[in-house]
C-alpha positions in Angstrom: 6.7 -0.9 -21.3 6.9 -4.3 -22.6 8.8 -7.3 -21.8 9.5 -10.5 -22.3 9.0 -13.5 -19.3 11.2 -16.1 -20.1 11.8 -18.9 -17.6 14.0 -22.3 -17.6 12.0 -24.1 -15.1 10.9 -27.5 -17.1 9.2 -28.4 -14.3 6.2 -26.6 -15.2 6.8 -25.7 -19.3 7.1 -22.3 -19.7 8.4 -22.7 -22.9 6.1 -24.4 -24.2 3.2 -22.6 -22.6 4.0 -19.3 -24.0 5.2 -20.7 -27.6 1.0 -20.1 -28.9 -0.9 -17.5 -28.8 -0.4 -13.6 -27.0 0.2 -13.1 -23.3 -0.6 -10.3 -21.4 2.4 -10.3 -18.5 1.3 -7.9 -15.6 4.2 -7.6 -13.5 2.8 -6.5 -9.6 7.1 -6.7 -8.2 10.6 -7.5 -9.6 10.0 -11.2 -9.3 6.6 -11.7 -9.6 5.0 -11.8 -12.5 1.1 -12.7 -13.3 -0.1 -13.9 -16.8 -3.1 -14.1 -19.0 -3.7 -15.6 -22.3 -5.3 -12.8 -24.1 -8.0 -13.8 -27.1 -8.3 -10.2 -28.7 -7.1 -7.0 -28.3 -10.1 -4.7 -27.9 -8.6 -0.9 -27.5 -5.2 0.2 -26.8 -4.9 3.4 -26.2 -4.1 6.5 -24.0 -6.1 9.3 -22.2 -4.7 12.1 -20.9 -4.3 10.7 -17.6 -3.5 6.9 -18.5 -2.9 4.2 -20.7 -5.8 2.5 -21.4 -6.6 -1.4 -22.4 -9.2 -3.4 -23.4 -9.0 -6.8 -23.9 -10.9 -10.1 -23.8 -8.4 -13.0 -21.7 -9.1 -16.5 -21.8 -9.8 -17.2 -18.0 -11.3 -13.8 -17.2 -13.4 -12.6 -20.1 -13.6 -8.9 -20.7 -11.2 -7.0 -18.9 -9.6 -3.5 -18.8 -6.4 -2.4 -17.8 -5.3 0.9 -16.9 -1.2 1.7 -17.3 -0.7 -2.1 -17.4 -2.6 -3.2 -13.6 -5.4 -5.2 -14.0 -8.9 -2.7 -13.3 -11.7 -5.4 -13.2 -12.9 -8.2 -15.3 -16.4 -9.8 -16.3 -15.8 -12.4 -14.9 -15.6 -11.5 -11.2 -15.6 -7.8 -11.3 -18.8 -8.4 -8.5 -16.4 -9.4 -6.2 -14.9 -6.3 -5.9 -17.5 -4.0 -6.5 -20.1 -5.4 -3.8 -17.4 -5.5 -1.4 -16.9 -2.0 -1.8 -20.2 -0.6 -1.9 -22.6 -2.7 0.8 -20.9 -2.8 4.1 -20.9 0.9 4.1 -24.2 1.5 2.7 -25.0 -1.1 4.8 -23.5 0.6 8.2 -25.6 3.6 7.5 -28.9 3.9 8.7 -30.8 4.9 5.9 -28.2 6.7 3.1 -29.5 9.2 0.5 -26.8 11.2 -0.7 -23.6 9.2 -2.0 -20.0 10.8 -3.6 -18.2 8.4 -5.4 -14.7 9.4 -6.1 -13.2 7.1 -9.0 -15.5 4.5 -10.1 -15.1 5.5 -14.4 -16.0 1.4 -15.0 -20.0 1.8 -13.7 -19.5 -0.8 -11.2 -19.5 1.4 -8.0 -22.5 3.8 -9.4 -24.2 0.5 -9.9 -24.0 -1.3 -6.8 -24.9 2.4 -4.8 -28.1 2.8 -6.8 -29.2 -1.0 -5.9 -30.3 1.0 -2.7 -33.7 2.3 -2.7 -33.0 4.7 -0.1 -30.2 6.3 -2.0 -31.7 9.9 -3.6 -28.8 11.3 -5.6 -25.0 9.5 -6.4 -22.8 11.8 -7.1 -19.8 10.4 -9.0 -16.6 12.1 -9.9 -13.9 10.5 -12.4 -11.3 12.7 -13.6 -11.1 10.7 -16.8 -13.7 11.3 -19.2 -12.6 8.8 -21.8 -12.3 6.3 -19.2 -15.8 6.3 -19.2 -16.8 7.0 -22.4 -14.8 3.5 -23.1 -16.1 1.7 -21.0 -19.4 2.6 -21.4 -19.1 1.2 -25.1 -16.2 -1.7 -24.4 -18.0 -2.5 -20.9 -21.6 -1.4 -20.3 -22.2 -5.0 -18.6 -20.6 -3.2 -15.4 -22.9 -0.1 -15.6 -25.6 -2.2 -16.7 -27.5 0.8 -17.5 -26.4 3.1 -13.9 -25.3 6.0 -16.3 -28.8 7.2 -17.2 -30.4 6.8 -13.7 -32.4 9.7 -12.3 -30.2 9.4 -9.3 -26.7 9.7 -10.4 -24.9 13.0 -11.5 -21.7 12.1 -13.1 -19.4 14.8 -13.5 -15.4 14.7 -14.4 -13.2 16.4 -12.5 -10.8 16.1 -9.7 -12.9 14.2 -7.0 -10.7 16.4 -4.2 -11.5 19.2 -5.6 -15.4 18.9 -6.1 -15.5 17.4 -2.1 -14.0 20.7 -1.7 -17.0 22.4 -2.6 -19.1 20.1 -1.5 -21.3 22.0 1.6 -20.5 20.0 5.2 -22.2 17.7 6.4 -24.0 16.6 3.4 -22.7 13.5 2.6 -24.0 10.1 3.8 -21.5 7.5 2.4 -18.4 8.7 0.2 -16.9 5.7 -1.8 -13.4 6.2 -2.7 -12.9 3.7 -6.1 -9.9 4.9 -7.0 -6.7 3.9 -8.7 -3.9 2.8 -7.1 -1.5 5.6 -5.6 1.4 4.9 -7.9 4.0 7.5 -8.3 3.4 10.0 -10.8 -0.5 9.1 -11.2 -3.3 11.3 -10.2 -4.7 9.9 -7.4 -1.8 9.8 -4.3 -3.2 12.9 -2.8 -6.5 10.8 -2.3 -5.2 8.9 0.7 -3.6 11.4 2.7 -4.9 12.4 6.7 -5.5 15.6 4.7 -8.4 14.4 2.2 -9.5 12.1 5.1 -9.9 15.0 7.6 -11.5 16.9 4.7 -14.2 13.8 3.8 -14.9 13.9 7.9 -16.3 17.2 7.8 -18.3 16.6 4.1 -20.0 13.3 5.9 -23.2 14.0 7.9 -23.4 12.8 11.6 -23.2 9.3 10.7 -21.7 9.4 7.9 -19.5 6.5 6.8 -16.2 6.4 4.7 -14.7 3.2 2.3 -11.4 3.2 0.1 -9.9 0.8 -1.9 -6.7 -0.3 -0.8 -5.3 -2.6 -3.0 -3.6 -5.9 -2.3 -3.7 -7.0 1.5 -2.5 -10.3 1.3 0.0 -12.1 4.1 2.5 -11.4 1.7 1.4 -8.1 0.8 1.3 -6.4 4.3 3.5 -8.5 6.2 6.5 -9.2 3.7 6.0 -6.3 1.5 4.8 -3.6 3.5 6.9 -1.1 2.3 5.1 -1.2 -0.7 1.4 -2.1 0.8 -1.0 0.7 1.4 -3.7 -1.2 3.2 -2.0 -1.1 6.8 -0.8 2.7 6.6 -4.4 3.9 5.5 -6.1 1.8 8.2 -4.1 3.9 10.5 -4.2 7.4 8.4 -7.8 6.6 8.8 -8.0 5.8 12.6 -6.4 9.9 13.5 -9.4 11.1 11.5 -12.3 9.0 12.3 -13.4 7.4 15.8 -14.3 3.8 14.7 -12.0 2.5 11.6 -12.4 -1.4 10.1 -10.3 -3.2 7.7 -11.6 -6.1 5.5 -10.6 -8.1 2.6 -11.9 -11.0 -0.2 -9.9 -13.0 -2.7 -10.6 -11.6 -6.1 -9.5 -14.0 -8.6 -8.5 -12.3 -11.9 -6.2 -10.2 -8.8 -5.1 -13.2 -7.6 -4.6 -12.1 -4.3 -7.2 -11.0 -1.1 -8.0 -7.3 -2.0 -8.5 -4.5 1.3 -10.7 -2.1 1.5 -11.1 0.4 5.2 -14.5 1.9 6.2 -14.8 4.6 8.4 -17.8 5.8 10.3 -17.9 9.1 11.8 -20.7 8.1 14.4 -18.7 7.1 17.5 -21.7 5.3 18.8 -21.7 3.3 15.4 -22.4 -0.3 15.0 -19.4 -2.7 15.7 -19.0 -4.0 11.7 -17.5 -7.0 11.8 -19.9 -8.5 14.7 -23.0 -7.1 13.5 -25.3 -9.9 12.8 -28.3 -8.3 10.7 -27.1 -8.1 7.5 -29.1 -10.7 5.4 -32.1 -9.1 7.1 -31.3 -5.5 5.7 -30.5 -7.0 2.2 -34.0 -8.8 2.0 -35.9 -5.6 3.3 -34.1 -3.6 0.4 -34.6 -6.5 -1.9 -31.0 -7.7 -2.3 -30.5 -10.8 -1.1 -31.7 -12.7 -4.1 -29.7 -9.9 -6.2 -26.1 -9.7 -5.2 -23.8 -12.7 -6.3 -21.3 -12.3 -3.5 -22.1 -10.6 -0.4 -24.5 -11.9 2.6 -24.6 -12.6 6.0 -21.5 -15.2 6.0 -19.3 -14.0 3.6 -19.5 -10.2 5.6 -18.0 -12.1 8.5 -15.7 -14.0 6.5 -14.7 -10.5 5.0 -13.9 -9.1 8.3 -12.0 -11.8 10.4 -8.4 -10.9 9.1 -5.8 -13.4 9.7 -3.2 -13.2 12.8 0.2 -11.5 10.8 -2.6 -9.0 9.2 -4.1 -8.1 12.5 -1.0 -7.8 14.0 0.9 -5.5 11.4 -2.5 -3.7 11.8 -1.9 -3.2 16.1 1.5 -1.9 15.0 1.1 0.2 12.3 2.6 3.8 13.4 3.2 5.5 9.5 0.3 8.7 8.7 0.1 9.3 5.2 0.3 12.9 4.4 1.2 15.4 1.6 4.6 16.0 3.0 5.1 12.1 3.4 3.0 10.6 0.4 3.2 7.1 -0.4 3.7 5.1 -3.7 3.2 1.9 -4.6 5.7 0.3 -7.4 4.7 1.2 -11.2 3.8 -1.5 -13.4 6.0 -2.2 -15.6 3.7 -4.7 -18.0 2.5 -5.5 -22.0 1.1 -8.1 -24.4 4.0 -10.8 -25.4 2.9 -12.5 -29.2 4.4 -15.5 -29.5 7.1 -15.6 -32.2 
């Protein structure tokens, strides 16, 4: 829906600020509000699943928006997308098979086939016309990962094709997937059901990543009720032996995004210590091709602040079918100044 942000704070101009030019107002809780000046509307429309957005902001470049939350941006959509893919890829020893669950943008299917070990990607997006648009309002994020060899693409409930996916078969499953807001498709996705499910599809040391959305102090500490990064950490820890949570400030989020890895191997490599990771990039021929992620910033990813690690040692909520959680719907639109 849209509204309209009004504010009486002189201090800073509000007024005046939004007098010229259209806003888009994403609204992530009751009193906090995040907006971008928008320079042109590219596509606003619906799919059967979501509403869909397209539009070019001033501080962020191309960007697309999916029912009114912020999906990823040109401007620092590598952020997000390394962090996903390479610390998993990374904690396996030599991946070949990879499900992606989510990932319509191209990002995810792109950073998996940077990996020359990597034989077949097999992504699954329920949304067809997600993809289709960003393939023609986007295709800087695939960047040309659509028509690999490698990756079959197929659209479909990602649940239901790990379903009927043979056990054992899976190196790495990368879960991109939307947030698990109330009434959207994807709240079954991170439940100890799926996760129990995704143990047995993984091969012996197979590893597990999901998005988790925003994991800031804030986020998990003063807002936890709302935060899924600290209740699928521990959904995650009754399915899987070894279980580590890490985050990185995204800006066009602004906030520090979580993702949690999984591995199944209880022998695995400790993640956050491990100290080989510019030396496995250069052998595959990454370092000099990722923007973000190396040696440093891994560790930087992985040392979580005190109230973080400590909400973490106390989490005691399993997300399950009977007990599903939601995060807030937006509730967001594009302002034009009158």
């Amino acid at each position: 829906s849209f509204f309209r942000f009004s504010c009486t704070m002189s201090s800073f101009s509000a007024e005046e600020t939004f007098k010229e030019g259209s806003w888009y107002h994403e609204k992530l809780e009751e009193v906090l509000v995040y907006s971008h000046k928008v320079k042109e509307v590219n596509y606003d429309g619906s799919s059967k699943f979501q509403r869909l957005q397209v539009l070019d902001l001033v501080p962020f470049s191309r960007a697309l928006f999916s029912d009114g939350l912020l999906q990823s941006t040109y401007a620092d959509e590598y952020v997000y997308h390394e962090c996903l893919v390479h610390p998993p890829l990374l904690a396996h020893p030599n991946p070949k098979v990879v499900f992606i669950g989510g990932g319509g943008e191209g990002g995810t299917l792109r950073e998996c086939l940077r990996h020359s070990s990597v034989e077949k990607v097999i992504m699954v997006d329920i949304d067809e016309e997600l993809v289709k648009l960003c393939k023609e309002y986007q295709p800087l994020l695939g960047a040309g990962a659509f028509s690999d060899p490698r990756a079959v693409v197929k659209f479909d409930d990602a649940k239901a094709q790990l379903e009927q996916t043979p056990d054992g078969s899976l190196d790495v499953i990368v879960l991109d997937l939307c947030d698990p807001l109330d009434g959207g498709p994807c709240y079954a996705l991170y439940t100890i059901e799926f996760y129990t499910m995704c143990h047995k599809k993984l091969s012996e040391k197979g590893v597990i990543v999901t998005q988790t959305g925003n994991a800031s102090v804030h986020e998990v500490v003063e807002n936890g009720a709302y935060g899924v990064f600290s209740p699928v950490y521990n959904t995650l820890k009754k399915a899987f032996p070894k279980v580590f949570g890490y985050t990185a400030f995204v800006p066009s989020f602004a906030s520090e995004w979580g993702w949690v890895m999984a591995c199944k191997d209880p022998q695995a490599v400790d993640i956050p210590s491990r100290t080989d990771v510019d030396s496995r990039l250069h052998t595959l021929g990454l370092d000099s091709t990722l923007k973000y992620y190396d040696q440093i910033t891994h560790r930087r990813m992985f040392q979580l602040s005190k109230p973080v690690r400590q909400v973490l040692a106390n989490e005691t909520r399993v997300i399950d079918m009977k007990n599903p959680m939601f995060m807030t719907s937006a509730n967001t639109g594009i302002v034009k100044a009158t």
